[in-house]
N, C-alpha and C positions, 0 to 999 in steps of 0.2 A: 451734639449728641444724637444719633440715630434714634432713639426711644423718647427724643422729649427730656421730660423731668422725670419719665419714671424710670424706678429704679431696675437694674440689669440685676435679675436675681442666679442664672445659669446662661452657659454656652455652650452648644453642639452642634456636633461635627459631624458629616456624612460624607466621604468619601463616596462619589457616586460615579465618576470615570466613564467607563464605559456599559454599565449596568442601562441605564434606558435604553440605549442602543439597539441590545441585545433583545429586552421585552416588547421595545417597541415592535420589530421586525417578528418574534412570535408574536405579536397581540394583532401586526397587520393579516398576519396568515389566518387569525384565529384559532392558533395555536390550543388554549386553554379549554375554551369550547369543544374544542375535536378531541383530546382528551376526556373530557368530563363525559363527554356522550359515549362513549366506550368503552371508560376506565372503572365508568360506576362508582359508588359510593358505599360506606357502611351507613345502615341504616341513623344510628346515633352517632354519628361523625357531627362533627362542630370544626368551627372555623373555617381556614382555606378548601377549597373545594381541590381533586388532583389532579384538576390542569392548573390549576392556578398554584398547587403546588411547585408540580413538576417547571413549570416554567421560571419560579422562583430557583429554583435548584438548578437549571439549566443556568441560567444569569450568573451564578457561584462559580459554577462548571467550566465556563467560559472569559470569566473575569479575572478567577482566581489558578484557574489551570492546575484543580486538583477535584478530585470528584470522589473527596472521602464523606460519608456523612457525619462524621463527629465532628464535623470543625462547620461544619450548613449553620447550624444553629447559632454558634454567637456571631458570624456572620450577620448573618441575618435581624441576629440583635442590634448589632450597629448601622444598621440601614431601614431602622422602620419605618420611619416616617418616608423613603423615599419606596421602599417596598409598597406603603400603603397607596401611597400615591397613584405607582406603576400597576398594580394590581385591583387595585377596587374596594381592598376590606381590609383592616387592621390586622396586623402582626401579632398572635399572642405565642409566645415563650413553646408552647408545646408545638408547635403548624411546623416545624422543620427540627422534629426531635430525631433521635434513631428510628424510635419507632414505627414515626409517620414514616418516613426516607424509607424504611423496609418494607413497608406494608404497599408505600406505591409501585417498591421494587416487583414484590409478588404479583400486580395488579397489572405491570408490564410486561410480566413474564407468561400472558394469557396468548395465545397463538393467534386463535379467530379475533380477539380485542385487535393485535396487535395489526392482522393484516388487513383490516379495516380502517386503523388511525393511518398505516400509508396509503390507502386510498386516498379517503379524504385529504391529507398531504398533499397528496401531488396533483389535486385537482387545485385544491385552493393555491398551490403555488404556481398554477396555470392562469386562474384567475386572476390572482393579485400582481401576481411578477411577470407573468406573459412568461412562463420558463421555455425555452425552444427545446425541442426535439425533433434530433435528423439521426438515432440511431439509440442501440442502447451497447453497455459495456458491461461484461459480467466476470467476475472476475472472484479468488477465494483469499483467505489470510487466517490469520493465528493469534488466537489471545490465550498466552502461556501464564503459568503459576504456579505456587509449589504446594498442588493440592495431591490428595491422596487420591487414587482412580478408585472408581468402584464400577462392579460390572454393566450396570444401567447407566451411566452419568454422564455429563458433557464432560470432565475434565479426565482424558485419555493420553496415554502416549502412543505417539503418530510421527509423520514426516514432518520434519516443523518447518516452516518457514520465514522462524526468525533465529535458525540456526542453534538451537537449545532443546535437542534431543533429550536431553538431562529432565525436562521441565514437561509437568503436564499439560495438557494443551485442548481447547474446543477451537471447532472452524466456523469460522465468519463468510458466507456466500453473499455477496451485492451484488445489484445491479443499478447501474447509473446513467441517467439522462446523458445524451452525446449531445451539445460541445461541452454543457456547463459540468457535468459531473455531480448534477443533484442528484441524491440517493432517488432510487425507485424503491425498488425493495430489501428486501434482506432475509437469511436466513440464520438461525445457530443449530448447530448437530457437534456431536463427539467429536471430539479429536483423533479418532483413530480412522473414521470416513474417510476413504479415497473420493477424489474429486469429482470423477468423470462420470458419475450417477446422478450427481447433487446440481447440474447444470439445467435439466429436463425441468424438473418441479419448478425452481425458482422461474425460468424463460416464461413458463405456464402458469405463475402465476401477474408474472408482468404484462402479458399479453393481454391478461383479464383486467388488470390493473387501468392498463391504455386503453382498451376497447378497440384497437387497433390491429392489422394486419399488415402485411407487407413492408418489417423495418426489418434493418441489417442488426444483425446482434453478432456481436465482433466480440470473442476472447483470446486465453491462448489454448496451449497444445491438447490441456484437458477438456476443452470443449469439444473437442477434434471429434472424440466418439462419434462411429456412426451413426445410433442409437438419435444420438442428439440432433446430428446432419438431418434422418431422417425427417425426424419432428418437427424441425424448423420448415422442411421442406412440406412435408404433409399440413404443416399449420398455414402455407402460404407465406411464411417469412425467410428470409435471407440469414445467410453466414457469410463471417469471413474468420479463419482462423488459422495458425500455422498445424501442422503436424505433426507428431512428435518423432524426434531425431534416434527412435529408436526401432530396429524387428528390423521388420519388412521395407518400412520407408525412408532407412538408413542406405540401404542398399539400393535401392530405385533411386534415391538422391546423388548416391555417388554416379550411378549410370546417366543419367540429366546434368551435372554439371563437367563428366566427362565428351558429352557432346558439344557442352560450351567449347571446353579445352582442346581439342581436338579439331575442333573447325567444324563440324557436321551439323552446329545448329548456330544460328544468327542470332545477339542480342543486341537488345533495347537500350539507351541509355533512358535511367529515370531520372527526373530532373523534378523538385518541391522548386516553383520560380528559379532563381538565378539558381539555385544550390543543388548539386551534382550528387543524389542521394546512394547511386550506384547502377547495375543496370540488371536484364533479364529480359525473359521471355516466357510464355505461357502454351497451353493446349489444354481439349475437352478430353474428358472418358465419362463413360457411361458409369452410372451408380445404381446400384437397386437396393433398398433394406425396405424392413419393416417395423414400423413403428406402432404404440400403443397407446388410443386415449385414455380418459381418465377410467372409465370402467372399465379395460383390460381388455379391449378387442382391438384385435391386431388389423396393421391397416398396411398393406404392398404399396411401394410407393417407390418410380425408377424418376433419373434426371440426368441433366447435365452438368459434370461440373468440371469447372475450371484450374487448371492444375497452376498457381505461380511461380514460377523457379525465378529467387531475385536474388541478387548478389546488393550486403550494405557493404559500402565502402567503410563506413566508423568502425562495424563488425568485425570486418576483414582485418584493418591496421586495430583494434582490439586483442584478434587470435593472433595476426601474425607477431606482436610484443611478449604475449605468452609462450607463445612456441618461441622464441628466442630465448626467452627465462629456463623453459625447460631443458631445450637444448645445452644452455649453460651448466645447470644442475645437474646434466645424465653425464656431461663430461668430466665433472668433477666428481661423480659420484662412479665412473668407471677409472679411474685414474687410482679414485681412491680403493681399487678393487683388489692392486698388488703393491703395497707400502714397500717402504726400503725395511729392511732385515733389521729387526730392533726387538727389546722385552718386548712380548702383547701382542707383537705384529705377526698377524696370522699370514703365511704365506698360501700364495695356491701349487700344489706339486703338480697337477693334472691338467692336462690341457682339456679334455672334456670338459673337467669342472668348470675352469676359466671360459669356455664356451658358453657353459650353461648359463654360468653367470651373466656376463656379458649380454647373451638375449634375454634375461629374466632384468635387467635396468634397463635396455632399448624397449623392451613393454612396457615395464613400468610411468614410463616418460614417454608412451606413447610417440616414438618419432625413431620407429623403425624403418631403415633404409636411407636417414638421413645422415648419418655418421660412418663413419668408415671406422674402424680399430684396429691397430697394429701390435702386436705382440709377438714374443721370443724368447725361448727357453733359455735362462741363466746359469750354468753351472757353476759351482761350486766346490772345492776340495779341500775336506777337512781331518786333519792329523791327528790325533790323541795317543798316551800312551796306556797299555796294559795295565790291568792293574792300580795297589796302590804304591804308593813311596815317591820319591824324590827322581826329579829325572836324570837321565845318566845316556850315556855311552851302550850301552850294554843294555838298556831298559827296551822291552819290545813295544813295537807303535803299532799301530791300526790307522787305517787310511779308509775315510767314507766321502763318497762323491752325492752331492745335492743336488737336484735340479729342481729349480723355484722358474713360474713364467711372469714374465714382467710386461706390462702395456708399456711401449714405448710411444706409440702418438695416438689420438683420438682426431679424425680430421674432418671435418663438417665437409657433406655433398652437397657443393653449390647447385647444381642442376638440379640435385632432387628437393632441395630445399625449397629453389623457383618455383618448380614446378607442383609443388605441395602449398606454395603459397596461392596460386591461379585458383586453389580449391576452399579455400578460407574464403568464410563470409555468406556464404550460402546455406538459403531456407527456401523452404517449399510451403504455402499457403494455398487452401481451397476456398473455393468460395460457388455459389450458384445463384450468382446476382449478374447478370449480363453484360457483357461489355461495355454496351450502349450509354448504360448508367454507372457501370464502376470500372474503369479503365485499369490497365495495368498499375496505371501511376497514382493515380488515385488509390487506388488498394493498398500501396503500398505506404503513401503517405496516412490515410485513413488508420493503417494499423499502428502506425508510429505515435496515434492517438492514445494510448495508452497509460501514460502517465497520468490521465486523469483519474482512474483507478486505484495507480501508485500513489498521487497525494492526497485520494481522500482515507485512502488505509494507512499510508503516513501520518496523519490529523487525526486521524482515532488513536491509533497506537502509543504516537509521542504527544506532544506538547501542543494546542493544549488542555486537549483532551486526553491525553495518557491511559489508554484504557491498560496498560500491564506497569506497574504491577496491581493484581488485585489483589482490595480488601475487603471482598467479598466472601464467600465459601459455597455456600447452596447452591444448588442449579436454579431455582426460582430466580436468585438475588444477584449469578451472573447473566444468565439471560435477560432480569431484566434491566441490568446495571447495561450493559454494552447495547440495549435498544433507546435506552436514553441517550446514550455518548450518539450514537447516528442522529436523534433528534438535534444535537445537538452541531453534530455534522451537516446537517441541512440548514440551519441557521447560518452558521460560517458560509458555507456555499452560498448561497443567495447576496451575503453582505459582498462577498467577493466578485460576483458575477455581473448585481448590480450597478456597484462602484465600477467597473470596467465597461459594462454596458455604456453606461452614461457618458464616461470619459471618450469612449469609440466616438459616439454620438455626435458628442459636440467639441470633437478634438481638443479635449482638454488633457493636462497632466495635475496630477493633484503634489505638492510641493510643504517637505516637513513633514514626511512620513518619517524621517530615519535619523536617528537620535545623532546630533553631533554632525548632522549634515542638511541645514536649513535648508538651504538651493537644491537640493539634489529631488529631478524631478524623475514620475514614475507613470506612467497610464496603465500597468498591470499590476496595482496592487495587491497583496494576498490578503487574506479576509482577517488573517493574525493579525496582521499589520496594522490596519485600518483601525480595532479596537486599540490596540497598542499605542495608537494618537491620540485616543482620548486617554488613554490610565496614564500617560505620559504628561498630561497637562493636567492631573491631579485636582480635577472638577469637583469643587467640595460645597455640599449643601451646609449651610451657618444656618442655626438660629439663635436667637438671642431669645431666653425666655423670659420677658418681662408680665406682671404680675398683671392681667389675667390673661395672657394672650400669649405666642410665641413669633416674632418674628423673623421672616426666613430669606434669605440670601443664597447665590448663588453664583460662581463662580463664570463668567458672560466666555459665549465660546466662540475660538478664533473663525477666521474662515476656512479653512478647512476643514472644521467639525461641520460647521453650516453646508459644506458644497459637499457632503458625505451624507448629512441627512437629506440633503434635496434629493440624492441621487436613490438614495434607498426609499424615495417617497413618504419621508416620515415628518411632521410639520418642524420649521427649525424651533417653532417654542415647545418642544419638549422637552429638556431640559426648564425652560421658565416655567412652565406647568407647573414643577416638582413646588415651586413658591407657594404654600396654601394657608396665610396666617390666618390660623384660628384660635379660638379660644384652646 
């Protein structure tokens, strides 16, 4: 018997999975700390202090991939002893009520608080993780709901970007460490903000953030603003961004990739190592604008910059599948223009009309001049008699002749087809960072960098961090509900970063990530994943409560929990830790 002769009076159970993991990695940052010095306190507050909240809430957030606060609390009740452990100070029943969870919400929703707890972030993730930086990513996105707008408020409707015009919406500005994609900063503004304003501030305050001058800050077309070019340029830092494929630079585009087609200008093939990413070519123009610091004195500022005309090959066999879809559509959808003679079926009598028609579906499908249409008036003659009665001999008739036009063939022009596919695939990007240092191909590969933006706005959004749908309402309690989910975004990143660091390192693969497939090995695993290893192996703290003492057990972890805490520098007896029989 484990206990001796004494008797087993209770047994409990704490599902603990991947919960230290997660503390441990905030408690190395000092996560709590940086919180608490920021986030303040109420004067008669008792208990958990609000980093040491919030980080409890974060470990929910991340374990359980839901980040409502009515469910925080009996959570939390079933993990207290492993809570106190990981934390420092007993659990009581109120430290994760609505109340608290609201009130830190408020306490996050403080601007000057907030742009101080990422400071200290991204210093201590410098310190403790050595995080790299060779650039930054700035990039915007959408957290929708079905809130009411009101005139002053985050929750507006706008252009959305998760395709739910229907649905109110605030924008999400980041910007993120280049290669890893650790947050830097972030912003929240209304939903009805156009982008290309919202790019300046944020740049300006990561600038202040890093203490640093001369990095490339790489978005897309919204960045493009001159406004912003300027700024970058007057701050001494670099852009690289594409254009937007609209106005003016629609048309300068077409004229550029018509020199390609035409012979009158030479391109490049670009090549990322073996793989044939597509090709181009580049040239300088002179730029002048004028930009504003932060007190409002305007500052004349000319340069060089670099014009990319690149063609992607993915891009190109992208549009050119579309344009075959379309194509198929405009023909069936002019075909469908003169039906055969039936109830319903509207005929066209005019050939104009038929005309009109005709070019009003070659627009519509965009791919005029690549079909050809053939059509030819039908006649018809139709006999009726006068009158009413019975017909006869002798009864008088009436003779009416119709003429209906009919599309007899739709024929695809193979040449102009060709020749409209040579122009698929092509974008224009600027940049004022020298060749020397960022080569055509480089640029182009650098910007293909971008997904890392895409998955940390995918990681908030969805699973499993889920910032929509919200069950929040206030703008205190969204703004500071979605600056926790990025805290909590930073923690994922780092576990993910790490675990690959290390694995680079020491050319390992980590083996029994993936459920139902022991052998299947990985060197880039995602930071989901990684916790997913532990809540997969249902790591369960026992105690046995024997009269006067409790003792605790603890579920011994494979090696690959072990070679995941080495990697993320956390001691492998963390988990044994959580063992503390005491009275």
């Amino acid at each position: 018997m484990l206990c001796g002769m004494a008797e087993i009076l209770s047994i409990q159970h704490e599902r603990v999975d991947d919960v230290p993991v997660i503390i441990g990695v905030a408690t190395k940052l000092g996560m709590a700390d940086i919180l608490n010095r920021h986030l303040g306190t109420h004067g008669l507050q008792q208990g958990l202090h609000n980093g040491q909240l919030a980080v409890g809430w974060l470990a929910y957030i991340l374990s359980q991939a839901d980040h409502r606060k009515s469910a925080v609390r009996d959570w939390a009740g079933g993990l207290s002893h492993t809570l106190c452990q990981l934390l420092g100070q007993p659990i009581r029943p109120v430290d994760f009520s609505d109340d608290r969870l609201g009130a830190l919400l408020w306490r996050f929703s403080d601007d000057a608080a907030w742009q101080a707890i990422e400071q200290d972030l991204w210093t201590a993730s410098v310190t403790v993780y050595d995080v790299p930086l060779t650039g930054v990513r700035v990039d915007a996105t959408t957290g929708s709901g079905h809130h009411e707008p009101h005139p002053s408020g985050l929750m507006q409707y706008g252009h959305s970007k998760d395709h739910r015009p229907d649905l109110t919406q605030f924008k999400l500005m980041a910007a993120a460490a280049e290669p890893t994609g650790q947050l830097l900063a972030s912003d929240i503004v209304a939903g009805q903000c156009a982008d290309d304003p919202l790019y300046t501030p944020l740049i300006r305050r990561v600038r202040h953030l890093l203490g640093r001058r001369g990095l490339l800050y790489c978005g897309d077309c919204k960045m493009a603003a001159l406004a912003t070019r300027a700024d970058l340029v007057g701050n001494g830092d670099y852009y690289l961004t594409p254009l937007p494929r609209t106005g003016e630079t629609a048309k300068q585009l077409e004229g550029w990739v018509n020199a390609i087609v035409d012979g009158k200008q030479m391109a490049t093939l670009i090549w990322d190592g073996n793989t044939l990413l597509g090709a181009g070519y580049e040239f300088e123009r002179p730029q002048t604008a004028t930009w504003q610091d932060v007190q409002g004195k305007a500052h004349p500022v000319s340069w060089s910059e670099r014009v990319l005309v690149t063609r992607s090959l993915v891009l190109a066999q992208q549009q050119q599948t579309l344009l075959e879809q379309r194509l198929a559509k405009t023909t069936a959808a002019l075909l469908a223009l003169t039906p055969l003679p039936g109830k319903g079926k509207r005929q066209i009598r005019e050939e104009a009309v038929l005309r009109q028609a005709i070019q009003q579906t070659l627009e519509r499908y965009r791919v005029q001049g690549l079909l050809t249409v053939e059509w030819e008036p039908e006649t018809t003659t139709v006999t009726n008699y006068r009158g009413r009665g019975r017909p006869g001999a002798q009864r008088a008739t009436v003779t009416k002749t119709q003429v209906r036009y009919v599309i007899r063939k739709v024929q695809r022009n193979e040449a102009a087809i060709t020749a409209h596919g040579y122009r698929l695939g092509w974008r224009v990007q600027v940049t004022n960072q020298c060749a020397e240092r960022l080569t055509l191909a480089q640029a182009v590969v650098h910007y293909r960098g971008g997904w890392i933006m895409e998955r940390d706005f995918h990681l908030v959004k969805d699973l499993p961090l889920g910032l929509s749908p919200l069950f929040v309402w206030k703008d205190d309690q969204i703004k500071g509900l979605t600056r926790l989910l990025t805290l909590a975004l930073r923690i994922l990143t780092l576990i993910e970063t790490q675990v690959r660091q290390g694995l680079r390192q020491e050319n390992q693969h980590l083996t029994g990530l993936y459920a139902g497939q022991a052998q299947r090995q990985t060197a880039r695993p995602t930071g989901k994943r990684i916790l997913q290893a532990f809540a997969r192996a249902q790591i369960t703290l026992t105690g046995l409560v024997v009269n006067p003492q409790t003792e605790w057990h603890i579920t011994a972890l494979s090696e690959l929990h072990e070679q995941v805490l080495r990697y993320l520098r956390l001691p492998v007896t963390l988990y044994a830790a959580l063992i503390n029989n005491s009275s």
